[in-house]
Biopython code that builds the backbone (N, CA, C, O; Angstrom):
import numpy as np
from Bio.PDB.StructureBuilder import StructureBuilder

atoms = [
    (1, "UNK", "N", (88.482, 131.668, -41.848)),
    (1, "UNK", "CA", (89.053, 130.549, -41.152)),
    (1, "UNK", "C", (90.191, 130.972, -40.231)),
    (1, "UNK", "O", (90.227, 130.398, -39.143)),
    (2, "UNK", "N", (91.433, 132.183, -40.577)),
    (2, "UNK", "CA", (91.737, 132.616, -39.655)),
    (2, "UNK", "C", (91.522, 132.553, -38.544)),
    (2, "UNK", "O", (92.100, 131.823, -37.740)),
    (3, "UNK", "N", (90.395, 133.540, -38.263)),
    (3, "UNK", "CA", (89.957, 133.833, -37.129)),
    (3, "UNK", "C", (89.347, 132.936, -36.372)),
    (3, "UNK", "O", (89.014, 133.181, -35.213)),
    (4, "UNK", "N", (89.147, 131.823, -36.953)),
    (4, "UNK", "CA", (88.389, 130.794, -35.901)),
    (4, "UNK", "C", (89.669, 129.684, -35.108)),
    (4, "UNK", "O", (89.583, 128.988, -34.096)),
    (5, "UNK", "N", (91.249, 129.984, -36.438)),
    (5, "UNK", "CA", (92.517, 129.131, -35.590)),
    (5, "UNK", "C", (92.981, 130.288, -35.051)),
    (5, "UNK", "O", (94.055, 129.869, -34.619)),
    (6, "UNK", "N", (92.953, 131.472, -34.753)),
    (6, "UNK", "CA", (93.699, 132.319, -33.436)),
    (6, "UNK", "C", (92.656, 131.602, -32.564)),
    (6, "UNK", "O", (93.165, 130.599, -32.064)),
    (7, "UNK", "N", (90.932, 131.828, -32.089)),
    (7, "UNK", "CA", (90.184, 131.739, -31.342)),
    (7, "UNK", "C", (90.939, 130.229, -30.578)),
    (7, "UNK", "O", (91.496, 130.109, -29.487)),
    (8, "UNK", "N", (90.713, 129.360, -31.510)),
    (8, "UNK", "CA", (91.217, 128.203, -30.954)),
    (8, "UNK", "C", (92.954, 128.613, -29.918)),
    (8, "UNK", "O", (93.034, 128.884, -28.720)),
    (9, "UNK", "N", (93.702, 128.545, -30.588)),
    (9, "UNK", "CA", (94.715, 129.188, -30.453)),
    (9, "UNK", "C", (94.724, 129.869, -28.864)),
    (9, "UNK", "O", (95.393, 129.403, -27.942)),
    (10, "UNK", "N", (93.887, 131.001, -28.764)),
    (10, "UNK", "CA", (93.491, 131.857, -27.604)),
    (10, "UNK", "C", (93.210, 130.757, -26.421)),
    (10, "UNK", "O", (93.793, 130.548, -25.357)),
    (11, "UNK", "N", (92.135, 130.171, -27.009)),
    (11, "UNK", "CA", (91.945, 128.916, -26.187)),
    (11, "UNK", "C", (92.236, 128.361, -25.569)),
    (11, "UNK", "O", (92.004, 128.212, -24.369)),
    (12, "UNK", "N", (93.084, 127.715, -26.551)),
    (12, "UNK", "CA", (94.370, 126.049, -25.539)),
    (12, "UNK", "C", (95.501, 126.897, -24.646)),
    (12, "UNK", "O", (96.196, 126.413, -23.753)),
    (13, "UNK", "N", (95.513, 128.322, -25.122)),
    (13, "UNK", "CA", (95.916, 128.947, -24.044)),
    (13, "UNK", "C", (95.745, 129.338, -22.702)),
    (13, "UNK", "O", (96.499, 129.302, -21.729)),
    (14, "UNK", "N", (94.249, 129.833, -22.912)),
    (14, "UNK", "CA", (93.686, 130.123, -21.568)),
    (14, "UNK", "C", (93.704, 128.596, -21.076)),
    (14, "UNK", "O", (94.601, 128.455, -20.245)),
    (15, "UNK", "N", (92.929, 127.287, -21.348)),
    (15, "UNK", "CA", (92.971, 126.411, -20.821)),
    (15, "UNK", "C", (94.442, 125.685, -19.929)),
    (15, "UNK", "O", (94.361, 125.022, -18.895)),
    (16, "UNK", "N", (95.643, 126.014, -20.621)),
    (16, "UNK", "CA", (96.636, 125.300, -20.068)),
    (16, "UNK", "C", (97.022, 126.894, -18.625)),
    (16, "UNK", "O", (97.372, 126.788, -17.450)),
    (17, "UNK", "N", (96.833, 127.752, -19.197)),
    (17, "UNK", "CA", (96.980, 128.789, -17.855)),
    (17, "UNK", "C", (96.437, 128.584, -16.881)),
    (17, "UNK", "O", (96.995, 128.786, -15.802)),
    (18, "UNK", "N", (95.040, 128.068, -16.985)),
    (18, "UNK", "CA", (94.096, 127.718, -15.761)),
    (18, "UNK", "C", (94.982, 126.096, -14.887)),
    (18, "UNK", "O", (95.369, 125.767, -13.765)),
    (19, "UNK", "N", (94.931, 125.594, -16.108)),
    (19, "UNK", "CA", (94.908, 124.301, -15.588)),
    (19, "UNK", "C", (96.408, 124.249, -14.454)),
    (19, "UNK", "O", (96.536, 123.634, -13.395)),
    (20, "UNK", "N", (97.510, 125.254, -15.269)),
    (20, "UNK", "CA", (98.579, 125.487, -14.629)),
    (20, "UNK", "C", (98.489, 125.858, -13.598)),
    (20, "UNK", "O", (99.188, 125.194, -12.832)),
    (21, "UNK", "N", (97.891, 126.725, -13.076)),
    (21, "UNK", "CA", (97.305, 127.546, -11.942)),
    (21, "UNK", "C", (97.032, 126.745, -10.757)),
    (21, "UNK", "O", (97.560, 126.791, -9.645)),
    (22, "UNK", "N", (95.899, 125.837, -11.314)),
    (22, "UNK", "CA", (95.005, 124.867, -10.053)),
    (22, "UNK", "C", (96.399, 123.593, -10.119)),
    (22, "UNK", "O", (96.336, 122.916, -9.093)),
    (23, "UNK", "N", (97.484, 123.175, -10.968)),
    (23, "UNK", "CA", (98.251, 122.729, -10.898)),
    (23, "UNK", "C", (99.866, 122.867, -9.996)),
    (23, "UNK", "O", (100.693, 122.057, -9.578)),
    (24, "UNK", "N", (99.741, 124.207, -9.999)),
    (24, "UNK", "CA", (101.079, 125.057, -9.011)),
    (24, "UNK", "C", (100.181, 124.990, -7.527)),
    (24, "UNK", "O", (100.778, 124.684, -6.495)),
    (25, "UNK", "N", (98.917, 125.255, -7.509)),
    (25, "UNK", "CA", (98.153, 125.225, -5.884)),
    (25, "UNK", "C", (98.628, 123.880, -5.333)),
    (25, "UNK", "O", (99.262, 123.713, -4.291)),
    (26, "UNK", "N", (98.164, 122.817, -6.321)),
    (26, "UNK", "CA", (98.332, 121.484, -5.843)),
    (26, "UNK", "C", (99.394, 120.926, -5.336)),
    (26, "UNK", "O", (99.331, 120.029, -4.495)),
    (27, "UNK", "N", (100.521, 121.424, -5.820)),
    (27, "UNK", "CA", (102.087, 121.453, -5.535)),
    (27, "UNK", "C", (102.410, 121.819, -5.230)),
    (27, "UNK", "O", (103.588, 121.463, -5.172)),
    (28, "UNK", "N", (102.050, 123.224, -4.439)),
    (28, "UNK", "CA", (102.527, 123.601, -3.607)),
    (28, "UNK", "C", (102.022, 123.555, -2.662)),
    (28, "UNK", "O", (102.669, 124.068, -1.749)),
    (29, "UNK", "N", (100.655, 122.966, -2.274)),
    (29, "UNK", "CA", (100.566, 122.783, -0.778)),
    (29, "UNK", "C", (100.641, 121.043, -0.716)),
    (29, "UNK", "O", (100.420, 120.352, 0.278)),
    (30, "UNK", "N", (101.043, 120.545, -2.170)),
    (30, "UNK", "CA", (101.727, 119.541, -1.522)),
    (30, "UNK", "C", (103.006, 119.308, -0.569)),
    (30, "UNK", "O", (103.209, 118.373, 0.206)),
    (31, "UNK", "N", (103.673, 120.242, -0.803)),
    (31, "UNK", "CA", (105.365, 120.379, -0.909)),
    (31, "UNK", "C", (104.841, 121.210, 1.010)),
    (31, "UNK", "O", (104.919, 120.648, 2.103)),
    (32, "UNK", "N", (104.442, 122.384, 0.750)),
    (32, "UNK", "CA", (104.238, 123.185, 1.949)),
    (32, "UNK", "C", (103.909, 122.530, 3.008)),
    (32, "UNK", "O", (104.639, 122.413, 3.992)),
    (33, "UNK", "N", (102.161, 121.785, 2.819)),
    (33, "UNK", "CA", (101.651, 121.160, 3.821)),
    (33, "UNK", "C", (101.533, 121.496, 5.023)),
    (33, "UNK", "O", (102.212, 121.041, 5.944)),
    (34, "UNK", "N", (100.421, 122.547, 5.141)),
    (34, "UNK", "CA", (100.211, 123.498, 6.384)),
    (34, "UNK", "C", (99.602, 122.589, 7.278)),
    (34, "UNK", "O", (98.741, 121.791, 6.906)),
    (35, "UNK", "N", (100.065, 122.685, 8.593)),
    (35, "UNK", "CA", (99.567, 122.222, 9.839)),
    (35, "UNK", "C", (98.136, 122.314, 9.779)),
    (35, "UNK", "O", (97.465, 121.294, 9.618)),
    (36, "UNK", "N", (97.623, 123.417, 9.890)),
    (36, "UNK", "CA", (96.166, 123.532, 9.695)),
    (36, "UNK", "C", (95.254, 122.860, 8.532)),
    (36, "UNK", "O", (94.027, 122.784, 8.467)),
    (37, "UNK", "N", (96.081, 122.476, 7.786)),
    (37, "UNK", "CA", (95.232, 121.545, 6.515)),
    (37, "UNK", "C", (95.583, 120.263, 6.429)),
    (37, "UNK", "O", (94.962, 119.469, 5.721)),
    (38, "UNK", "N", (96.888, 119.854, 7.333)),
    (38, "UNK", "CA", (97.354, 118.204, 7.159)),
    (38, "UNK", "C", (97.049, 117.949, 8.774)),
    (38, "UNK", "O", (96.232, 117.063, 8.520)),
    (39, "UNK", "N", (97.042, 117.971, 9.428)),
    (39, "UNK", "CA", (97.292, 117.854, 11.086)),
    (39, "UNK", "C", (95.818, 117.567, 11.394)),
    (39, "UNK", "O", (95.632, 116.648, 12.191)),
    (40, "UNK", "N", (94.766, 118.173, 10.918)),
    (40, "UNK", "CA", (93.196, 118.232, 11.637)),
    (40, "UNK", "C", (92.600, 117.419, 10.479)),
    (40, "UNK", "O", (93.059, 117.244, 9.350)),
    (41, "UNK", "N", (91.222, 116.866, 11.152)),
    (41, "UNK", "CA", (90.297, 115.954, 10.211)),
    (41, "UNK", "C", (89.232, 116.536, 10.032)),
    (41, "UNK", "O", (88.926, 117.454, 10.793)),
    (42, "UNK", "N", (88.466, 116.190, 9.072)),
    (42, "UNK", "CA", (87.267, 116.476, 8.320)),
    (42, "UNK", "C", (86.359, 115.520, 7.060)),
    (42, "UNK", "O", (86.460, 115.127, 5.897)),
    (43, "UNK", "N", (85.637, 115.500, 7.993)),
    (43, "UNK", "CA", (84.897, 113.936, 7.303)),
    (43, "UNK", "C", (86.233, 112.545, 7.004)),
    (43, "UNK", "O", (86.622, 112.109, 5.921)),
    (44, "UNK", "N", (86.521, 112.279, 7.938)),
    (44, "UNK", "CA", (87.738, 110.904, 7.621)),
    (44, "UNK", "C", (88.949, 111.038, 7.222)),
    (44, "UNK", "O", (89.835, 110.206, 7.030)),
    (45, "UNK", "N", (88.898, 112.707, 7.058)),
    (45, "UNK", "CA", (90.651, 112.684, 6.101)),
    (45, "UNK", "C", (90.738, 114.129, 6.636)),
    (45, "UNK", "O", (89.862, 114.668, 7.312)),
    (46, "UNK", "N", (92.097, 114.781, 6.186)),
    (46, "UNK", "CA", (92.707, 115.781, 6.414)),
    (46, "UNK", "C", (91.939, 116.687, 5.012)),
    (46, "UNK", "O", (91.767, 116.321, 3.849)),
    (47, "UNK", "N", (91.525, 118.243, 5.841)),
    (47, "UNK", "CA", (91.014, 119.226, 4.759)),
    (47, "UNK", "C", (92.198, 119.322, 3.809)),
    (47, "UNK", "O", (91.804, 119.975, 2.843)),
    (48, "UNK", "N", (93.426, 118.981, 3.647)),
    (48, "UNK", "CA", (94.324, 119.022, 2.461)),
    (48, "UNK", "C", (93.836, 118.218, 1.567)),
    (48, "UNK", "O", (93.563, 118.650, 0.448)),
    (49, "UNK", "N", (93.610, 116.692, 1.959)),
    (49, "UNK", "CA", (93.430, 116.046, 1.156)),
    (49, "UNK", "C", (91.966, 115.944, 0.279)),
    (49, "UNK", "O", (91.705, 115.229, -0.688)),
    (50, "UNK", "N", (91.113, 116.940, 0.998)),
    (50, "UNK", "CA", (89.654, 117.426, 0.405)),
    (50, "UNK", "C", (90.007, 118.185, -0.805)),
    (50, "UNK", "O", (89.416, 118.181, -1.885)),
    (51, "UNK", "N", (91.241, 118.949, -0.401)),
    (51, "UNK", "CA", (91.605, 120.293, -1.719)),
    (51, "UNK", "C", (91.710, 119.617, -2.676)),
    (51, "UNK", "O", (90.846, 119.623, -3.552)),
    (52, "UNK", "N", (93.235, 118.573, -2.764)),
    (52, "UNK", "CA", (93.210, 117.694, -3.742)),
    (52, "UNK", "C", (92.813, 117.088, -4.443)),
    (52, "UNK", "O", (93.185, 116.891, -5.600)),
    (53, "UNK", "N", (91.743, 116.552, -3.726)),
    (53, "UNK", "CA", (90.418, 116.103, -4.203)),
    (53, "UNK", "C", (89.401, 116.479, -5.340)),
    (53, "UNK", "O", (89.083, 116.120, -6.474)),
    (54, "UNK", "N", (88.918, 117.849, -3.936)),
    (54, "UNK", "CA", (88.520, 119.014, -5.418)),
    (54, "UNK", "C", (89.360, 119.473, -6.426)),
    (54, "UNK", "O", (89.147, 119.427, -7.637)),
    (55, "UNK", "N", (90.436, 119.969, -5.781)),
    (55, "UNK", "CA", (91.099, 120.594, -7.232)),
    (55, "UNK", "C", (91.573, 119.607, -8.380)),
    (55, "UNK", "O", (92.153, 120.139, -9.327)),
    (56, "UNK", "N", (91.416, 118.388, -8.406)),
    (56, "UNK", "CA", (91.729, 117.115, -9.502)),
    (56, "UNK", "C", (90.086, 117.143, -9.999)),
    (56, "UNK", "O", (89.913, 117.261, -11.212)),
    (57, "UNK", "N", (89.193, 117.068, -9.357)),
    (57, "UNK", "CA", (87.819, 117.083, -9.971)),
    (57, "UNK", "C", (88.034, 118.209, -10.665)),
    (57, "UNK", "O", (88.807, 118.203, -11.623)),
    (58, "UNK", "N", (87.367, 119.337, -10.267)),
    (58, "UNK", "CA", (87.633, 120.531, -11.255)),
    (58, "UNK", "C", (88.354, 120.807, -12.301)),
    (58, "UNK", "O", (87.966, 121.654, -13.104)),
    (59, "UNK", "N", (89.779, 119.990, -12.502)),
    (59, "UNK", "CA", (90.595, 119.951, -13.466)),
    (59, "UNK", "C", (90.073, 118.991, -14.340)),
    (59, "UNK", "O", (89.672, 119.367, -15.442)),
    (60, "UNK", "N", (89.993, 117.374, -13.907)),
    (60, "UNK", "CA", (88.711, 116.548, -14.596)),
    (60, "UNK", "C", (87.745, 117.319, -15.480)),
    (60, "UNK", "O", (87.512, 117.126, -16.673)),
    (61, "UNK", "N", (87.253, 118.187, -14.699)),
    (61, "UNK", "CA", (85.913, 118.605, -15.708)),
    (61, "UNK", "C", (86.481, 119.675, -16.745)),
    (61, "UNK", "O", (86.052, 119.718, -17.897)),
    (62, "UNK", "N", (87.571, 120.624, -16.224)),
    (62, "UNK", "CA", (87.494, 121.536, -17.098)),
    (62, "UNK", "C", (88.630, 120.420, -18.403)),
    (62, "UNK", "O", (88.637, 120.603, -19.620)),
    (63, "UNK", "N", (89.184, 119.696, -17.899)),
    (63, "UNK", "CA", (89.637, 119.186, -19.541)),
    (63, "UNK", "C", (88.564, 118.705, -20.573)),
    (63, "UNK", "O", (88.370, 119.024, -21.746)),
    (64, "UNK", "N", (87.886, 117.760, -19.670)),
    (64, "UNK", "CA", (86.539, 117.539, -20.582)),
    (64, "UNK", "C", (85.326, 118.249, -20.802)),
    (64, "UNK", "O", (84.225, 117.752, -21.039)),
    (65, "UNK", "N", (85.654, 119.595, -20.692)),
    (65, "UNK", "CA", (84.792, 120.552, -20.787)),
    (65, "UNK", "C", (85.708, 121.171, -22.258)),
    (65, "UNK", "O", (85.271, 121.307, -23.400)),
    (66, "UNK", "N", (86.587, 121.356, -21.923)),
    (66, "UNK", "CA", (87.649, 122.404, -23.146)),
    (66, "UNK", "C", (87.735, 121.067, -24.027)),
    (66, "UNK", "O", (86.865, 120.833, -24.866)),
    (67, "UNK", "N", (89.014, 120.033, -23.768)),
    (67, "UNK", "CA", (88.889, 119.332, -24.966)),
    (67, "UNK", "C", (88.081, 118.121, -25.509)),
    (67, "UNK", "O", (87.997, 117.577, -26.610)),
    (68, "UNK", "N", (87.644, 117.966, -24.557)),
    (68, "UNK", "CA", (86.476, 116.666, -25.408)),
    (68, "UNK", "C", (85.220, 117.930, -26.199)),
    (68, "UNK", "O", (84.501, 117.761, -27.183)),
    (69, "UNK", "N", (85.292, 118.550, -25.742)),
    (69, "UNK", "CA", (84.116, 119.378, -26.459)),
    (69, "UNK", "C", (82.848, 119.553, -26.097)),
    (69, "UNK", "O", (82.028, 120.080, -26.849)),
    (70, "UNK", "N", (82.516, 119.049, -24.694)),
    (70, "UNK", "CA", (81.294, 119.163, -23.905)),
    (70, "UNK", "C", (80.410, 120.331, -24.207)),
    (70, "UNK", "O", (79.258, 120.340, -24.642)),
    (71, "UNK", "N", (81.305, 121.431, -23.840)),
    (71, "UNK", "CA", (80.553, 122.810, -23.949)),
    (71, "UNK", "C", (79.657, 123.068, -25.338)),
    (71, "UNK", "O", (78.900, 124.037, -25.402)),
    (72, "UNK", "N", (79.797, 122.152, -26.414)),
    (72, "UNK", "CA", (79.310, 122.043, -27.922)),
    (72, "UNK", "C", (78.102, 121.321, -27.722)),
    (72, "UNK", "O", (77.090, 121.722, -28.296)),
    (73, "UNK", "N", (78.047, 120.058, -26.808)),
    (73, "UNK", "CA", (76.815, 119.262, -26.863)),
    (73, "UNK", "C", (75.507, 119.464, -25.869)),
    (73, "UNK", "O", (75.524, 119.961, -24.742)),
    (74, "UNK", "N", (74.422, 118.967, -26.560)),
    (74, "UNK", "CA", (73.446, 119.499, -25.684)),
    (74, "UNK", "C", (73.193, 119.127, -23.967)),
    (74, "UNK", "O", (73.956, 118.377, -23.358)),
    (75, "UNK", "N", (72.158, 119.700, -23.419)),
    (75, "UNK", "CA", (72.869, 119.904, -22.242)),
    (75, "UNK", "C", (72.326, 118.439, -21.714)),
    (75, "UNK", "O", (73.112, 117.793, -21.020)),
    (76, "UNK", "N", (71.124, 117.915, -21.977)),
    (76, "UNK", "CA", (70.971, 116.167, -21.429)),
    (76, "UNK", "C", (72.161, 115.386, -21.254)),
    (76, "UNK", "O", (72.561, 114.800, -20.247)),
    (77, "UNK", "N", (72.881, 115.513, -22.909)),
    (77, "UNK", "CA", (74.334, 114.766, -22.532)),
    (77, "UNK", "C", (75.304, 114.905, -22.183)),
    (77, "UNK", "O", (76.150, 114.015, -22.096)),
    (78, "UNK", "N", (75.499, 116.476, -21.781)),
    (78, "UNK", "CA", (76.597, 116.602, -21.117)),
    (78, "UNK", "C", (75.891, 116.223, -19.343)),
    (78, "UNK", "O", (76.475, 115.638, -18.431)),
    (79, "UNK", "N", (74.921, 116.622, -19.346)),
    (79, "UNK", "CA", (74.850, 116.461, -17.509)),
    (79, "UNK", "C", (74.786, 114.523, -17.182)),
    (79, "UNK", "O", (75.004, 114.017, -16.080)),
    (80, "UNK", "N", (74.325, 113.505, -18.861)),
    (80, "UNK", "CA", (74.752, 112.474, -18.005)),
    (80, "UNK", "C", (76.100, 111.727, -17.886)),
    (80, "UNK", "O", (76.380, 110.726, -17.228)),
    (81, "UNK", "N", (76.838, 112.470, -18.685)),
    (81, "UNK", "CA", (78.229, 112.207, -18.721)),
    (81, "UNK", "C", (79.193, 113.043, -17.398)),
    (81, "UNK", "O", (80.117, 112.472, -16.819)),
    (82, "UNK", "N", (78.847, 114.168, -17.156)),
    (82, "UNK", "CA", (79.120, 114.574, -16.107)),
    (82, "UNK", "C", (78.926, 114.053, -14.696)),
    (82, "UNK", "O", (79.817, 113.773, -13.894)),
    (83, "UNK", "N", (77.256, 113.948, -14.478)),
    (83, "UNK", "CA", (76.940, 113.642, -13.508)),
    (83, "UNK", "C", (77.369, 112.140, -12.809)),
    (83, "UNK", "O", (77.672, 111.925, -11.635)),
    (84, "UNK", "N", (77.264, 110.930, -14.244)),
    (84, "UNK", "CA", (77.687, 110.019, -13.806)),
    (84, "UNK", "C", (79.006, 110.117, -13.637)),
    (84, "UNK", "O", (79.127, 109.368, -12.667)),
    (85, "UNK", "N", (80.253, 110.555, -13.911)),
    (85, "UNK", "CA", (81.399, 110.465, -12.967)),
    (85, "UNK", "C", (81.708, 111.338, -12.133)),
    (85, "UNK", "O", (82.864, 111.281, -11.715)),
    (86, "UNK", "N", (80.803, 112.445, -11.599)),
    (86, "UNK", "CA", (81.114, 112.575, -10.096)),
    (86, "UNK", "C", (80.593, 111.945, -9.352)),
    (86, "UNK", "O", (81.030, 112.048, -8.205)),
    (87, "UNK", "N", (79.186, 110.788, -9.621)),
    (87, "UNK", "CA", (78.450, 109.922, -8.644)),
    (87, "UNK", "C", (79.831, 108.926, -8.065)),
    (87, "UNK", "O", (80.206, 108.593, -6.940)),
    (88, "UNK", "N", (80.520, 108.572, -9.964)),
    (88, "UNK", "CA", (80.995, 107.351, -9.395)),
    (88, "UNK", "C", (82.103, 107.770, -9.037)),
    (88, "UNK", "O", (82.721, 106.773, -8.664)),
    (89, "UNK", "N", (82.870, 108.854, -8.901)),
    (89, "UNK", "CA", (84.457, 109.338, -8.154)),
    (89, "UNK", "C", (83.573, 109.290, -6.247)),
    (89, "UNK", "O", (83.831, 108.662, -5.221)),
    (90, "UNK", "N", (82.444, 110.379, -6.654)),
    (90, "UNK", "CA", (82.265, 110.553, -4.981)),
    (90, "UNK", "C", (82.124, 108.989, -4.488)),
    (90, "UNK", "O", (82.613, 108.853, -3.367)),
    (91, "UNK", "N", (81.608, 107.835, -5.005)),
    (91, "UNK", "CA", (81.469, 106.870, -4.202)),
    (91, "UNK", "C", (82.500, 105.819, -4.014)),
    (91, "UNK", "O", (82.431, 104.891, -3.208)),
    (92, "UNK", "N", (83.886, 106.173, -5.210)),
    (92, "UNK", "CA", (85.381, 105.706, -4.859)),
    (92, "UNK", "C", (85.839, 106.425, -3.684)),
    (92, "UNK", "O", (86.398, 105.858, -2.746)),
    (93, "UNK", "N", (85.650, 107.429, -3.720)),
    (93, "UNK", "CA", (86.129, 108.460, -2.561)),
    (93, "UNK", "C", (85.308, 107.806, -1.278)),
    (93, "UNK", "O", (86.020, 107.583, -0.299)),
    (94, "UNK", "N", (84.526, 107.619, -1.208)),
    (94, "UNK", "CA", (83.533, 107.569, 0.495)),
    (94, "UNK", "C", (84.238, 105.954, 0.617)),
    (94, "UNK", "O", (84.713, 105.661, 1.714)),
    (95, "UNK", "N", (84.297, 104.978, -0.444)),
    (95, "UNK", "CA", (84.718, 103.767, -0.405)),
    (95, "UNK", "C", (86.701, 103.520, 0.302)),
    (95, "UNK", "O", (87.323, 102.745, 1.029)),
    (96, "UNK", "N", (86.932, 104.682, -0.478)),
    (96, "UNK", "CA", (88.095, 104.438, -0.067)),
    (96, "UNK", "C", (88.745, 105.485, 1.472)),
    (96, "UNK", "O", (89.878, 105.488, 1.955)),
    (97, "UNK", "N", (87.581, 106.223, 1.873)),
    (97, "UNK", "CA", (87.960, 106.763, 3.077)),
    (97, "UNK", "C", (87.187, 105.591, 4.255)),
    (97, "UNK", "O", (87.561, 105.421, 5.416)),
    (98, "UNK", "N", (86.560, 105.208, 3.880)),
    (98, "UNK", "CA", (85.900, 103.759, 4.787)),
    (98, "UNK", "C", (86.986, 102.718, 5.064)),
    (98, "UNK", "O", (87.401, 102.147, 6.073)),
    (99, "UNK", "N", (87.320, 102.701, 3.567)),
    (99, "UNK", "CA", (88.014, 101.329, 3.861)),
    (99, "UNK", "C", (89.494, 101.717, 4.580)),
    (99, "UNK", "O", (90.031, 101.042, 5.459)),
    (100, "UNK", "N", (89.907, 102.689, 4.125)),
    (100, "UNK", "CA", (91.052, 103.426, 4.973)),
    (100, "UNK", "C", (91.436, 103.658, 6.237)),
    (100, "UNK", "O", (92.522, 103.640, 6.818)),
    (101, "UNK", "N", (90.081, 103.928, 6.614)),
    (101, "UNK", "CA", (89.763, 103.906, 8.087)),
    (101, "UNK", "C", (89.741, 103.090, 8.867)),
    (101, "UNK", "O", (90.350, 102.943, 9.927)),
    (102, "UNK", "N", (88.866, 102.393, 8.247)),
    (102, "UNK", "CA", (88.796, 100.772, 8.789)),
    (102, "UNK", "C", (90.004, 100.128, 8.925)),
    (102, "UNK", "O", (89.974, 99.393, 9.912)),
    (103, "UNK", "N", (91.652, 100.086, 8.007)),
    (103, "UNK", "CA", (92.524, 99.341, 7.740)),
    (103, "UNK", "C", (93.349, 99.980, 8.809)),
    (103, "UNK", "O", (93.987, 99.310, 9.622)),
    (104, "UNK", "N", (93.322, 101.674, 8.794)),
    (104, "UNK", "CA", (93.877, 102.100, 9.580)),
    (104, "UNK", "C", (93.928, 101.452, 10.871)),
    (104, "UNK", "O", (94.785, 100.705, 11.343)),
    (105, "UNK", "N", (92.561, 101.997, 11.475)),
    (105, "UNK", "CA", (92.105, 101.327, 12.632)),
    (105, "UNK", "C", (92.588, 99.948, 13.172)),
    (105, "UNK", "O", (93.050, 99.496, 14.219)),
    (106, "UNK", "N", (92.319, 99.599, 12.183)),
    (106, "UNK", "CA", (92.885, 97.311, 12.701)),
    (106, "UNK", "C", (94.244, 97.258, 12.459)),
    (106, "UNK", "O", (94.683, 96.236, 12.986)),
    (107, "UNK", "N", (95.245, 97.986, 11.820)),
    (107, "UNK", "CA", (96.373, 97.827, 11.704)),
    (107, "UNK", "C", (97.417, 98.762, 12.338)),
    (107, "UNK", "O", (98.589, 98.741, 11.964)),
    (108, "UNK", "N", (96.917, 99.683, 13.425)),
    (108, "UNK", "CA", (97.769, 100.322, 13.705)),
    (108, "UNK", "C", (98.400, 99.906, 15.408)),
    (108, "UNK", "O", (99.373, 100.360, 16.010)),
    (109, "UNK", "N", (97.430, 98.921, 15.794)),
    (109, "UNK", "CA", (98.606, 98.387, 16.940)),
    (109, "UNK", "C", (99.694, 97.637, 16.339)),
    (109, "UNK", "O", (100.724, 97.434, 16.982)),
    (110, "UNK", "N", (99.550, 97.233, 15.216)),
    (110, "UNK", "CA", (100.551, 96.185, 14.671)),
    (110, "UNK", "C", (101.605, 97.074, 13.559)),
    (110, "UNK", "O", (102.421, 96.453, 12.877)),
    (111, "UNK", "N", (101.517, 98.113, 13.499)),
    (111, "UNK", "CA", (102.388, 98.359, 12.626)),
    (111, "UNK", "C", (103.023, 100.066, 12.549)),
    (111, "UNK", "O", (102.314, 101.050, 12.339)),
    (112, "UNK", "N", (104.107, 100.079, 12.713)),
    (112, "UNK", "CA", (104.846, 101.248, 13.137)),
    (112, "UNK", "C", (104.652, 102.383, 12.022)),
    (112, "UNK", "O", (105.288, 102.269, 10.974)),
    (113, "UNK", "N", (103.878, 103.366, 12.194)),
    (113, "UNK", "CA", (103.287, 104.089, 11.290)),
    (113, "UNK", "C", (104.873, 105.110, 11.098)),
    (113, "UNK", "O", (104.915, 106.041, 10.294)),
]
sb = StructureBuilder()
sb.init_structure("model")
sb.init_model(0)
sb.init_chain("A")
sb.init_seg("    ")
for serial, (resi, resn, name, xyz) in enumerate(atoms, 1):
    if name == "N":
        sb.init_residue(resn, " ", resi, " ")
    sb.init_atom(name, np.array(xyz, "f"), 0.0, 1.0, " ", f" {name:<3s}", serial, name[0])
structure = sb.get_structure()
């Protein structure tokens, strides 16, 4: 039994290192915010805000990959638990760069950005 609480142990380690990692990127090109990634568009939004994007998905999955315990269950149910919330993030995401756009658009003679 030891050896199976270091393994664990090893674990929640590597997991919070990673997660730290894709967590310091996020913050710091929040904070930085390079011209070349906030200034230009790509599909409706700024490629920064694509990173963010991805790098919060990826973190999404790897928590519920490490601690819900995904990686244990078979693979039918992990791909419909997976699959259905990147369907339904990607279609908050397309919803809310539409509607963004759209609000943008109609509200920016009227309002001092």
């Amino acid at each position: 039994m030891a050896h199976a609480h270091e393994s664990n142990t090893k674990r929640i380690w590597i997991v919070l290192g990673i997660l730290s990692v894709l967590t310091t990127v996020e913050v710091a090109l929040g904070i930085v915010k390079p011209d070349s990634l906030h200034l230009t568009s790509f599909l409706g939004t700024s490629p920064l805000n694509w990173i963010f994007i991805i790098l919060t998905l990826v973190k999404a999955y790897y928590i519920a990959w490490a601690f819900m315990h995904l990686e244990g269950e078979k693979k039918w149910f992990r791909r419909s638990i997976v699959w259905t919330a990147v369907f339904l993030i990607c279609y908050l995401v397309t919803l809310l760069l539409i509607e963004g756009e759209y609000l943008h658009s109609t509200l920016a003679p009227l309002v001092k950005w």
